[in-house]
C-alpha positions in Angstrom: 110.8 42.0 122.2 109.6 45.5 122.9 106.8 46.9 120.7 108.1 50.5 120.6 111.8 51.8 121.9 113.6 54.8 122.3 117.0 55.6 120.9 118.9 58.5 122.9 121.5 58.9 120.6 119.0 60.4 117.9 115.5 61.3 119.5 114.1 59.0 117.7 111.4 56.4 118.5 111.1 52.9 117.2 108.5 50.3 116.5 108.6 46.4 115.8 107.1 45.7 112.6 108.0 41.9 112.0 111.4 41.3 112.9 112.6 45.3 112.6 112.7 48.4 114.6 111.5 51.5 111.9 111.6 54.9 112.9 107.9 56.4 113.6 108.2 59.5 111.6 106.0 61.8 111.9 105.5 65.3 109.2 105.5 68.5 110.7 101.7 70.2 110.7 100.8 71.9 107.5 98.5 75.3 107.7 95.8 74.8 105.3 95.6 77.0 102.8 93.2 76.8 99.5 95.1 76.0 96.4 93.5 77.6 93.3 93.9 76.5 89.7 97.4 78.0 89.3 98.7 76.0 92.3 97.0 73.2 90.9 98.1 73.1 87.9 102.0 73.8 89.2 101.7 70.8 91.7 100.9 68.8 88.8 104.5 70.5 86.9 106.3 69.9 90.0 105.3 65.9 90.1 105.8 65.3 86.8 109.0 67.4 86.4 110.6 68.4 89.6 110.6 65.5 92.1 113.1 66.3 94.4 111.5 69.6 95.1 108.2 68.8 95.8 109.8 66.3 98.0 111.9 68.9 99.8 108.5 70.8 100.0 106.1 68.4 101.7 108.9 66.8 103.8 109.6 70.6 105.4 105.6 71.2 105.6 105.9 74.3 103.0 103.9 72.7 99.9 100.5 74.1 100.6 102.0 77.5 101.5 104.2 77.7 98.4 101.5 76.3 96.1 98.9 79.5 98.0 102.0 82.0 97.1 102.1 80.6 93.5 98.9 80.8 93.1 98.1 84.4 94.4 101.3 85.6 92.3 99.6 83.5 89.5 95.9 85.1 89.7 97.7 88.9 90.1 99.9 88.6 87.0 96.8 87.1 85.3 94.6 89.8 85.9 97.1 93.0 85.4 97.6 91.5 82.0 94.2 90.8 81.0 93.5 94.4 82.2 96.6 96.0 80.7 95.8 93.9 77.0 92.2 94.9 77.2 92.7 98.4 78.0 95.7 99.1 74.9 93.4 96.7 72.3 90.7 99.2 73.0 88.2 96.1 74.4 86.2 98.3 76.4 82.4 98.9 78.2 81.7 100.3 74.9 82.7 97.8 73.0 80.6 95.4 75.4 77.5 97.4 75.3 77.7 97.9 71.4 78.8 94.3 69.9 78.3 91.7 72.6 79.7 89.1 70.8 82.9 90.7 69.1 83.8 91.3 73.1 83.6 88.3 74.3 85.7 86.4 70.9 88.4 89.7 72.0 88.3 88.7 75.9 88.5 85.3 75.4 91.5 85.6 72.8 93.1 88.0 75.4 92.4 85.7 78.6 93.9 82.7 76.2 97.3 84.8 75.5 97.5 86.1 79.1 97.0 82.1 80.5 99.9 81.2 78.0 102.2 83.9 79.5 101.7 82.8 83.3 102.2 79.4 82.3 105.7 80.0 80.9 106.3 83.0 83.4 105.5 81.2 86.6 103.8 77.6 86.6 105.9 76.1 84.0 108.9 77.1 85.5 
């Protein structure tokens, strides 16, 4: 029996692995892109939760493309809102300068509501 064959009717080629013929499949290639911790962390939603699309994602070649454009939209949102919270709670340069650590407790409780909102806005979604 032939190792490898070629079926016309579907462009598809064959190999012998034990007594069948299995299509050699091959993925289309993937740019590259780097995935930050908002595309991380909505890979990790999208194995747990949504299966088929992730499927749908890496079978068409678009995961790491999507999971970039998640993340970018992810990091913008993030820092409008830490700016825009920051700015109307009056956390400011001065503030900084004057009382180190009253800043910092204000900035982190800001960072902490504006992380909760992406998550439900756009990674856990």
């Amino acid at each position: 029996m032939e190792k490898y064959k070629y079926d016309e009717s579907n462009g598809l080629w064959y190999e012998l692995e034990g007594d069948y013929y299995l299509p050699r499949l091959k993925l289309p290639e993937a740019e590259q892109v780097h995935i930050g911790i908002w595309g991380q962390r909505h890979l990790n939603y999208l194995r747990e939760n949504k299966r088929v699309l992730l499927s749908n994602l890496q079978i068409s070649g678009k995961l790491n493309i999507y999971l970039a454009d998640i993340d970018k939209q992810a990091e913008e949102m993030f820092s409008r809102l830490v700016s825009q919270m920051a700015e109307r709670e009056g956390v400011t340069e001065r503030l900084k300068a004057d009382n180190q650590m009253e800043w910092v407790g204000r900035m982190n409780d800001i960072r902490g509501r504006a992380t909760e909102i992406v998550n439900s806005d756009l990674i856990y979604k």
